[in-house]
C-alpha positions as CSV (number, residue, x, y, z in Angstrom):
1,X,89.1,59.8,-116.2
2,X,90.0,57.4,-114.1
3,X,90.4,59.6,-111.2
4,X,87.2,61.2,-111.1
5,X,84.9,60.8,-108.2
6,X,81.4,60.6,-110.0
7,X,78.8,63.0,-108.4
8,X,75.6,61.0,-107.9
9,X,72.0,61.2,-107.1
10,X,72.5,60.6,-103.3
11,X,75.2,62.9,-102.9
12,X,72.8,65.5,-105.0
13,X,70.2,64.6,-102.2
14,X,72.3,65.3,-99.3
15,X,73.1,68.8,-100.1
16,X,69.9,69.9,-101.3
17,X,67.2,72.0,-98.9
18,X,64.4,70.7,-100.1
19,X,61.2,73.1,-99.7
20,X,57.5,72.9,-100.4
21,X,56.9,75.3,-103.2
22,X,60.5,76.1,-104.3
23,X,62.6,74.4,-107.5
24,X,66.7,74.3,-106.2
25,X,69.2,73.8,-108.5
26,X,69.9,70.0,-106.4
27,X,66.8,69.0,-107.8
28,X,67.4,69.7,-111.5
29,X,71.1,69.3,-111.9
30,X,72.4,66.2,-114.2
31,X,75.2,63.8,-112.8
32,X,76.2,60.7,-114.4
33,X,74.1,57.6,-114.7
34,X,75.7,55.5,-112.7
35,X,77.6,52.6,-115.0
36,X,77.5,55.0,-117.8
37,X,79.9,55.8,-120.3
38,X,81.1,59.3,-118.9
39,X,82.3,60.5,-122.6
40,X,79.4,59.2,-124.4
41,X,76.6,60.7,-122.0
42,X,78.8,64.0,-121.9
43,X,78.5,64.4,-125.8
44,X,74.9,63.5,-125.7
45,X,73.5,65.6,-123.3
46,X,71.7,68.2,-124.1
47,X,73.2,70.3,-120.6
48,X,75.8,73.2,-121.9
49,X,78.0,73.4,-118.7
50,X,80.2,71.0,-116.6
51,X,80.6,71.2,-112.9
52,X,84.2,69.8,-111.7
53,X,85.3,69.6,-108.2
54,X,89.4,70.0,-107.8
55,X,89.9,69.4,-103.5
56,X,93.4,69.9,-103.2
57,X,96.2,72.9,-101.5
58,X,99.3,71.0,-102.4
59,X,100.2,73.6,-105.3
60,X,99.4,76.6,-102.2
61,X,101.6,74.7,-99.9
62,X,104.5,73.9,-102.4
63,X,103.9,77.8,-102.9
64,X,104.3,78.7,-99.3
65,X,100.8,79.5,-98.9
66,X,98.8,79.0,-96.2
67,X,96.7,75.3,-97.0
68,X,92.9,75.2,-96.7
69,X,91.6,75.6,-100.4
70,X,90.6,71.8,-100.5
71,X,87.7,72.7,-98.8
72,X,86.0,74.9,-101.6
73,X,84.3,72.8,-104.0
74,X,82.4,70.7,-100.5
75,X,81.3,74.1,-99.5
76,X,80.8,75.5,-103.6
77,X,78.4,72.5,-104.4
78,X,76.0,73.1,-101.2
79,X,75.3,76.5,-102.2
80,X,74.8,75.7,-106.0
81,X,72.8,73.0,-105.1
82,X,70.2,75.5,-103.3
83,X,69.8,78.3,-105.6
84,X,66.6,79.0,-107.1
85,X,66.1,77.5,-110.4
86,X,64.2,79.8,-111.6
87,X,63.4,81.8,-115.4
88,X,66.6,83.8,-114.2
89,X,68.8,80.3,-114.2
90,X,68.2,76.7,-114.5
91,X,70.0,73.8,-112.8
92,X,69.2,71.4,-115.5
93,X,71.8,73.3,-117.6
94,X,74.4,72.1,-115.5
95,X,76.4,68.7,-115.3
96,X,77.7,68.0,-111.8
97,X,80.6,65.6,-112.9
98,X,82.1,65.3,-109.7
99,X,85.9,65.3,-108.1
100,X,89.3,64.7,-109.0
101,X,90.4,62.0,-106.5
102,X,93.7,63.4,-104.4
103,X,93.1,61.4,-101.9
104,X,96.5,60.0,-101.8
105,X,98.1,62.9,-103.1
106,X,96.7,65.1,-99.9
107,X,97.5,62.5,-97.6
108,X,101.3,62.2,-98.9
109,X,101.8,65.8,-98.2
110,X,101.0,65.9,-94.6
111,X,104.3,63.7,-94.3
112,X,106.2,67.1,-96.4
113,X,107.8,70.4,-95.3
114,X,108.1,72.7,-97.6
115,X,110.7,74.1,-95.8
116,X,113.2,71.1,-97.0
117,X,114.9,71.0,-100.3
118,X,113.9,67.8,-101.3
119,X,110.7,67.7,-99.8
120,X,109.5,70.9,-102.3
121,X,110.9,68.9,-104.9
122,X,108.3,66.0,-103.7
123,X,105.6,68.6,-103.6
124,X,106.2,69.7,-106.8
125,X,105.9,66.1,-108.4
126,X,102.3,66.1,-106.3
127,X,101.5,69.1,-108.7
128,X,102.8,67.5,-111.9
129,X,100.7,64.4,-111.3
130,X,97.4,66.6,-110.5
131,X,98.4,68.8,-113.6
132,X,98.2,65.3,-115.8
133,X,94.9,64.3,-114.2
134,X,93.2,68.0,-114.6
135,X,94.1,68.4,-118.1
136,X,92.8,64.8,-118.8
137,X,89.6,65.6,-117.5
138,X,89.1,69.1,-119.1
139,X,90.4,67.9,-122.6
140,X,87.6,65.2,-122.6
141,X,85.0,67.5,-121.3
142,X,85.7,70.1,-123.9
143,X,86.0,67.9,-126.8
144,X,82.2,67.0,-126.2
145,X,81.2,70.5,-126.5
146,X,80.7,71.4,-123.3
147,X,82.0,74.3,-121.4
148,X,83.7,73.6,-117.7
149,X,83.3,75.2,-114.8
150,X,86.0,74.4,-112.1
151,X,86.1,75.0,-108.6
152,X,88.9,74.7,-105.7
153,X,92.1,74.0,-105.1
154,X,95.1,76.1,-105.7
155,X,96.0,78.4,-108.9
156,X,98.3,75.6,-110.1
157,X,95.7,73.8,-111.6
158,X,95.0,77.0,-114.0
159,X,97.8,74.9,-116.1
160,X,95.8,72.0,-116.2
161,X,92.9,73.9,-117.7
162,X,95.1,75.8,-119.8
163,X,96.5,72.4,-121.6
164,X,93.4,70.7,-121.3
165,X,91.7,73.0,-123.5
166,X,94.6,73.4,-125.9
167,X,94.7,70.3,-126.5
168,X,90.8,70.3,-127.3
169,X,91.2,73.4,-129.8
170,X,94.1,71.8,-131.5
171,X,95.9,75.4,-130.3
172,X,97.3,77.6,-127.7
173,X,94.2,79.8,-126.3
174,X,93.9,83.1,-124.0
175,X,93.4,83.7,-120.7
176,X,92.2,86.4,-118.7
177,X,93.3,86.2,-114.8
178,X,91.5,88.1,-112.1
179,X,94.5,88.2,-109.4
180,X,96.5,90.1,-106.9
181,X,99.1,88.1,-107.7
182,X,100.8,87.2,-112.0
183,X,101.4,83.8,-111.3
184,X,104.1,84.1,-113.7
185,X,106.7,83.2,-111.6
186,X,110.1,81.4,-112.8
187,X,110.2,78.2,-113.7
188,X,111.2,76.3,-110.5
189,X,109.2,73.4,-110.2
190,X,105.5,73.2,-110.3
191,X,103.2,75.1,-107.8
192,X,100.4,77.6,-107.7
193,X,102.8,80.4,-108.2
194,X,104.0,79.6,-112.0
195,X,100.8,77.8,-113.5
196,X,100.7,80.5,-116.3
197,X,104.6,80.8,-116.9
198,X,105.0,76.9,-117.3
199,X,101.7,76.7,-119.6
200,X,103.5,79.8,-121.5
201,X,106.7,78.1,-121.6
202,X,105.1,74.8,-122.6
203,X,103.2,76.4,-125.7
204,X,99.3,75.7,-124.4
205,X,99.2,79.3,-123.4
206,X,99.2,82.5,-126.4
207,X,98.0,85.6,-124.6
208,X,97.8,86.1,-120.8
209,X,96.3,89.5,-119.6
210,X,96.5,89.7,-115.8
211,X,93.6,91.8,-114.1
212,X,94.0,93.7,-111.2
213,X,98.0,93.0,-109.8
214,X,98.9,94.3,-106.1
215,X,101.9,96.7,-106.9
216,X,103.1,95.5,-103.6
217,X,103.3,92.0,-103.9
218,X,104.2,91.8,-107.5
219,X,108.6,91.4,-107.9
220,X,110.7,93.1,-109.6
221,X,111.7,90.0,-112.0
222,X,108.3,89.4,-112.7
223,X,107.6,92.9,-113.8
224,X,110.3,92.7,-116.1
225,X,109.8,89.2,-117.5
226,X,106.6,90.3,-118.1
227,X,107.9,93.6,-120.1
228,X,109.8,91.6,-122.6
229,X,106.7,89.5,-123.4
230,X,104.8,92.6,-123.7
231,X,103.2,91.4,-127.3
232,X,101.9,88.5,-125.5
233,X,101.4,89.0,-121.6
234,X,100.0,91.8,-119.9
235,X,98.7,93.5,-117.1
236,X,96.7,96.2,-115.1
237,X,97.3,97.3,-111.5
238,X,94.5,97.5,-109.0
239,X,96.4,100.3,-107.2
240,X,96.0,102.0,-110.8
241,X,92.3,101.5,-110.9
242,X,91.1,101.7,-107.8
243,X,93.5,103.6,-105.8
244,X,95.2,106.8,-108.1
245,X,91.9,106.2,-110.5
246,X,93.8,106.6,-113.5
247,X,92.2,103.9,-115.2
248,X,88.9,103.0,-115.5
249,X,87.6,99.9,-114.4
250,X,85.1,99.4,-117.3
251,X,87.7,100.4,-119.9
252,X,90.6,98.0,-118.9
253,X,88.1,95.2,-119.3
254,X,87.1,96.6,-122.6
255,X,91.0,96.6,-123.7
256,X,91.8,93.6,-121.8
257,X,89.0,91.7,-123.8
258,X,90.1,93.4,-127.4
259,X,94.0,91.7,-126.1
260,X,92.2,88.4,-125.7
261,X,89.5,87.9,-128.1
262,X,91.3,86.6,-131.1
263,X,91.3,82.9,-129.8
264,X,89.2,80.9,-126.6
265,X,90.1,82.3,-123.5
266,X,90.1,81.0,-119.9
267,X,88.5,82.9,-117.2
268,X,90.6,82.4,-114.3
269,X,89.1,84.1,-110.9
270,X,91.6,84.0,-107.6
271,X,89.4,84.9,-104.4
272,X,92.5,86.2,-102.7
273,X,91.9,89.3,-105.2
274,X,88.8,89.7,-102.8
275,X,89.7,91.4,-99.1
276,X,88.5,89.4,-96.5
277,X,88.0,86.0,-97.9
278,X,89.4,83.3,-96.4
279,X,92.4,81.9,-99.2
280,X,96.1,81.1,-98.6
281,X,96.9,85.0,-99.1
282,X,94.3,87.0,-97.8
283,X,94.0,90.7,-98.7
284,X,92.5,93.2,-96.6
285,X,92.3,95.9,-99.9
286,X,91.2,94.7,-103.4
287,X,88.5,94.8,-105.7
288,X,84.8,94.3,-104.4
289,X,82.7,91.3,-104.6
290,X,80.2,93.4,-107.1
291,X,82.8,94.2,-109.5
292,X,84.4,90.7,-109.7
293,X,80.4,89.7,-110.4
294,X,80.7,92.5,-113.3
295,X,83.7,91.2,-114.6
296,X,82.6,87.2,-115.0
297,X,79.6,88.6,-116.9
298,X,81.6,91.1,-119.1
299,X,84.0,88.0,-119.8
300,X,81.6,85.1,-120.1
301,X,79.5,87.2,-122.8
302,X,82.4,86.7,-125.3
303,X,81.9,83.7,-128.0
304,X,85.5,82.6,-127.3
305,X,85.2,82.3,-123.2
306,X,86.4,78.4,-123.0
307,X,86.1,78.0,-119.2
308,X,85.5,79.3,-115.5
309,X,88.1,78.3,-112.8
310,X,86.7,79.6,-109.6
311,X,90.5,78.8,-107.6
312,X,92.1,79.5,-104.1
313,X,89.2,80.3,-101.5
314,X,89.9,78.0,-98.0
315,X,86.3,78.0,-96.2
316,X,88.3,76.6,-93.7
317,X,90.2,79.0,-93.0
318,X,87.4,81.7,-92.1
319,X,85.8,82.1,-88.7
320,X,82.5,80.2,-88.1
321,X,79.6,81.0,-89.3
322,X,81.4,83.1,-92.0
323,X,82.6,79.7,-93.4
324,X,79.4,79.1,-95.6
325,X,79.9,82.4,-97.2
326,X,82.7,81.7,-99.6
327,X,80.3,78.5,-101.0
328,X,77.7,81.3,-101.2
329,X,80.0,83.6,-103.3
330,X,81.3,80.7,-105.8
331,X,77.9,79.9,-106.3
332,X,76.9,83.8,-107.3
333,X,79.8,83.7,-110.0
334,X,79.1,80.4,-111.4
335,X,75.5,81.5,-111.7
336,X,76.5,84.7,-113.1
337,X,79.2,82.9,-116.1
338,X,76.2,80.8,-116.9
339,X,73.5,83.5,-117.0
340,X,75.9,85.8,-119.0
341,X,77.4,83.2,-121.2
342,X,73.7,81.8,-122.2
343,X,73.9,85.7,-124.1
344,X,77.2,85.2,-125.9
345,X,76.4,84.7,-129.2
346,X,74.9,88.5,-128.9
347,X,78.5,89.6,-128.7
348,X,81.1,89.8,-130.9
């Protein structure tokens, strides 16, 4: 984990309020001792969930997307640090392990255009070497028993998580996507558009079920890529749910769950299924913040739920003050996987 940017006391300290009579999270989250050995103290500690950091856009841009999602996890660890810790949920079940270190990475990609052949091709590398780094990091954290929970960047790095944790199983898992969009695109060099079909390709990935697809922006290929994989890949429409209401939302997750269940599964949450948040495809219909909240807890109730990627919000990309909102959001689902997932051995 050589790339990781260790989370420490002082940066803990920095981002939390502090108030006389209240507990924050800040004040009862674990990072790393600093000179410690990260894998030992990881197996060792008694904390159930991981906090990683991922501050990148180069899958969105190599995507065509508008950049901004490397802001998240600054904005995402703020807010977490200042909620309550409380009989409801505790900080000191949480392991704030820090960043992945793209330093370089986001500072070669101001030099690209994605516009240019061979600069995609470049961008595309960018993701590959991110994709190494992510799975790295999620391999390790899983094989000490602990559960991630990453935030930011673009959905490319669902393939990292997706490899990471297969890897840690010793076989392909699930995953359950809450998108507008399949990210199943074709395989054309990495970006946050195919993180799922290379992962599939690649044999990390057994089931996919994709939540909540925009009939408008979904292609034609894609529709019927995903037909022929029917046994393994599939979908729901939110124009089907919450538009013509021939499906119900409570029953698709039932059935999308029963598709899933067999094996771990990743929960992978895309804001830009939310309308009006800030992300590098903003939607101005989709599902509401509540039920997203409902589905995180349905999901994270299941024994097999491996993970939480909270991916593609850009605070920076939202009018001031509404910039602090997004942080706010992440930290409501993160608190929400935890608080459900603390249940899960109630659910079969």
């Amino acid at each position: 984990m050589e790339k990781l940017v260790p989370f420490t006391v002082n940066d803990l300290a920095k981002v939390t309020n502090h108030r006389s009579g209240e507990i924050k999270f800040g004040e009862k989250m674990i990072v790393l001792p600093k000179g410690a050995d990260k894998i030992k103290f990881l197996q060792e500690s008694e904390a159930k969930y991981v906090l990683l950091g991922i501050p990148e856009d180069i899958g969105v841009r190599a995507n065509y997307g508008r950049p901004g999602a490397a802001s998240a996890w600054k904005s995402a660890i703020k807010s977490i640090a200042n909620i309550q810790h409380n009989r409801f949920s505790k900080g000191s079940q949480i392991i704030v392990l820090g960043h992945l270190d793209v330093t370089e990475e986001m500072r070669d990609v101001e030099k690209l255009d994605f516009n240019d052949i061979d600069d995609r091709s470049k961008l595309s590398q960018l993701v590959e070497k991110i994709d190494k780094e992510v799975s790295h990091i999620i391999f390790t954290i899983i094989k000490a028993g602990k559960i991630p929970i990453i935030i930011g960047g673009g959905h490319n790095n669902a393939y990292g998580n997706i490899k990471g944790s297969a890897l840690a199983k010793g076989k392909p898992i699930n995953a359950i996507n809450f998108d507008a969009h399949s990210d199943f695109r074709i395989l054309e060099g990495r970006h946050s558009g195919n993180g799922f079909s290379y992962a599939y390709e690649e044999g990390f990935l057994k089931k996919y079920f994709i939540f909540g697809l925009h009939e408008n922006y979904t292609s034609k290929s894609v529709l019927d890529i995903i037909k022929k994989l029917e046994d393994r890949v599939r979908y729901n429409t939110y124009d089907s749910v919450n538009i013509r209401k021939e499906k119900d939302f409570d029953r698709e997750m039932a059935l999308a769950l029963e598709f899933i269940k067999t094996d771990s599964f990743g929960i992978e949450i895309d804001l830009d299924a939310i309308p009006n948040i800030a992300s590098s495809a903003m939607t101005i219909s989709g599902f509401s913040v509540e039920e997203l909240r409902q589905f995180i807890s349905f999901f994270a109730q299941h024994r097999n739920a491996a993970y939480l990627h909270i991916c593609e919000g850009a605070p920076d990309l939202a009018d001031s003050p509404n910039n602090n909102l997004i942080g706010k959001l992440i930290g409501y689902l993160v608190t929400d996987f935890i608080k459900a997932n603390n249940e899960k051995d109630k659910i079969n």
